[in-house]
C-alpha positions in Angstrom: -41.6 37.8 20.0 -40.9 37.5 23.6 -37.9 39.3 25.1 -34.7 37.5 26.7 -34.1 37.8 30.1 -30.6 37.7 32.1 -31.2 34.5 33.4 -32.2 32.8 29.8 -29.3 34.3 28.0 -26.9 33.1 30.8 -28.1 29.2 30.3 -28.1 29.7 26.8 -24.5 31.1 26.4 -23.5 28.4 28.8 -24.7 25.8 26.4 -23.4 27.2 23.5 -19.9 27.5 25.1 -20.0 23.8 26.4 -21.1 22.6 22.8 -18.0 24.7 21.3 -15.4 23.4 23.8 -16.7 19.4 23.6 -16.6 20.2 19.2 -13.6 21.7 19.7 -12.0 18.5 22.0 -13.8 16.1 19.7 -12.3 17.6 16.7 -8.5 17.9 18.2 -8.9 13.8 18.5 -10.0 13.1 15.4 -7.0 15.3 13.8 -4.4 13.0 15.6 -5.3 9.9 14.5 -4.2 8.8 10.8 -6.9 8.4 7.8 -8.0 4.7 6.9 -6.5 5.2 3.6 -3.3 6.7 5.0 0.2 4.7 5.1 2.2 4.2 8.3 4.9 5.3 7.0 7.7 2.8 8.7 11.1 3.1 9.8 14.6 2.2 7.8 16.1 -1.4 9.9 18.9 0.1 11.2 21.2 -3.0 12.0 20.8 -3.7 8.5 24.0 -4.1 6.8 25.2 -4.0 3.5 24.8 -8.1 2.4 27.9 -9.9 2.4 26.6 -13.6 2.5 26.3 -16.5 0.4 23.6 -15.2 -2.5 22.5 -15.6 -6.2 24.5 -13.8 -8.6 22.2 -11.5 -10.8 23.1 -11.6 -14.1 20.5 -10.2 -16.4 18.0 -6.6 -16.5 16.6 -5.2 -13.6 13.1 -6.7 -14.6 10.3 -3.8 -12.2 7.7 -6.1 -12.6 9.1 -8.7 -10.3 10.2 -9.1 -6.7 13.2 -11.5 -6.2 12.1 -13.6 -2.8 15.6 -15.6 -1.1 14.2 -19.2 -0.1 15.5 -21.6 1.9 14.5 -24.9 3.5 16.2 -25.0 7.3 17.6 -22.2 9.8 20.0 -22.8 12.3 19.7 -21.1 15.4 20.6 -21.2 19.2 18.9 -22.9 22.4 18.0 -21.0 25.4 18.8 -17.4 24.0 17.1 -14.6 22.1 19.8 -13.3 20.7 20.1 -15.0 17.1 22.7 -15.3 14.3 20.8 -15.2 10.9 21.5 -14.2 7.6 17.9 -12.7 6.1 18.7 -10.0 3.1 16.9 -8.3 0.6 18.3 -8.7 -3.2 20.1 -6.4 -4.6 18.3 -6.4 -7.7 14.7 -5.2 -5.8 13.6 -1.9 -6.0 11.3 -1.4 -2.8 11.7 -2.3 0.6 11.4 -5.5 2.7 9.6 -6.1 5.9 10.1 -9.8 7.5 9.1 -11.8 10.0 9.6 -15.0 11.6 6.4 -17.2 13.3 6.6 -20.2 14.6 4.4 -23.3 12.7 1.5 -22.2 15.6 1.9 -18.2 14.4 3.5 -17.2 17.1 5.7 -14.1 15.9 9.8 -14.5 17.2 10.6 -12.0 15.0 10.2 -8.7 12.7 12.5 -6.5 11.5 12.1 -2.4 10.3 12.3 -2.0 6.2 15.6 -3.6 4.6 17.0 -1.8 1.8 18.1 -3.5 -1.3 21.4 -5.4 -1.2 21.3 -5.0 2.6 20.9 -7.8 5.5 20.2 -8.8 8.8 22.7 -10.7 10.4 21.9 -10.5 14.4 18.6 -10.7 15.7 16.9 -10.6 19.1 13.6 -13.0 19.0 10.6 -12.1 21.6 11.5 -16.0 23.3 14.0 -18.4 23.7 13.0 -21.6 22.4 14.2 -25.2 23.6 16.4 -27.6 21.4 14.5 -29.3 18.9 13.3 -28.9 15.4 10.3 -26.9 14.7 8.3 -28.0 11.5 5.7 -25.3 9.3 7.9 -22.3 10.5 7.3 -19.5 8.1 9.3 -16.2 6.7 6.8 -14.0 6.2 8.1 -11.0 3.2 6.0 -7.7 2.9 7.4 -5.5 0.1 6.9 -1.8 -0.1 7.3 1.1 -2.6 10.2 3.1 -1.9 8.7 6.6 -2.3 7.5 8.3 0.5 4.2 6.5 0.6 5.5 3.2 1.0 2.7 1.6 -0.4 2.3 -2.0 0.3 3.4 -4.7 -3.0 3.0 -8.5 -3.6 4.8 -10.5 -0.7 5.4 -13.8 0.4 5.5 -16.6 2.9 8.1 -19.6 2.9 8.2 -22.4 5.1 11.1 -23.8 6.7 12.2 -25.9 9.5 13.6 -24.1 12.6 16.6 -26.2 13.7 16.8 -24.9 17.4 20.3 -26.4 18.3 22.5 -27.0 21.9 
């Protein structure tokens, strides 16, 4: 076996420590980005507000196997402005979260809001445009339901079409 000189060992503890410092940075990388199979856990809509609109009156069990969806054919909103007047809630009678959103018939997103609570709404809201007077046809109200544990684990949801009466 041949000896190691000064010269050798120096390269070859070079390489070693550059190998350990790139494992070391690729490692530290990895460990800040979330798992594939790991929820984004998401944030409580804090405008939300306890729901005080017009809404179907529950009268029977709490039924877990079931997701009560509002529907509705038109919204009324403003021209020219962002700032919106709505009334979107999340029954009472639900046991997981709400996520919603608002596109346009062309899926172009005006709005989405945080998770809603049961038996809370959203009565203002800010849209990413302000849109001209006019109706738009084939808008849709996008639901995404959650578990309300700490995984918030994604459920059925839905999407309803509506007219988008943009008004002066």
């Amino acid at each position: 076996m041949k000896a190691i000189n000064k010269t050798e060992k120096r390269i070859l503890i070079s390489l070693l420590s550059i190998i350990l410092v790139a494992g070391g940075i690729a490692l530290g990388m990895n460990l800040n980005k979330p798992k594939a199979d790991t929820p984004v856990i998401q944030g409580i809509e804090t405008s939300a507000q306890d729901y005080t609109g017009d809404k179907d009156t529950y009268t029977g069990e709490q039924n877990t196997d079931t997701i009560s969806i509002p529907g509705f054919d038109v919204m009324n909103i403003k021209a020219d402005t962002t700032k919106q007047s709505v009334n979107l809630y999340n029954p009472e009678e639900n046991i997981c979260y709400f996520k919603m959103s608002i596109f346009l018939g062309d899926k172009t997103l005006l709005w989405e809001s945080q998770l809603i609570e049961p038996g809370k709404g959203v009565y203002e809201i800010t849209l990413t445009e302000a849109l001209s007077a006019g109706a738009y046809e084939d808008c849709i109200l996008k639901y995404e339901t959650f578990t309300m544990d700490e995984n918030q684990s994604p459920l059925n949801g839905a999407e309803t079409k509506f007219t988008l009466n943009v008004l002066e």
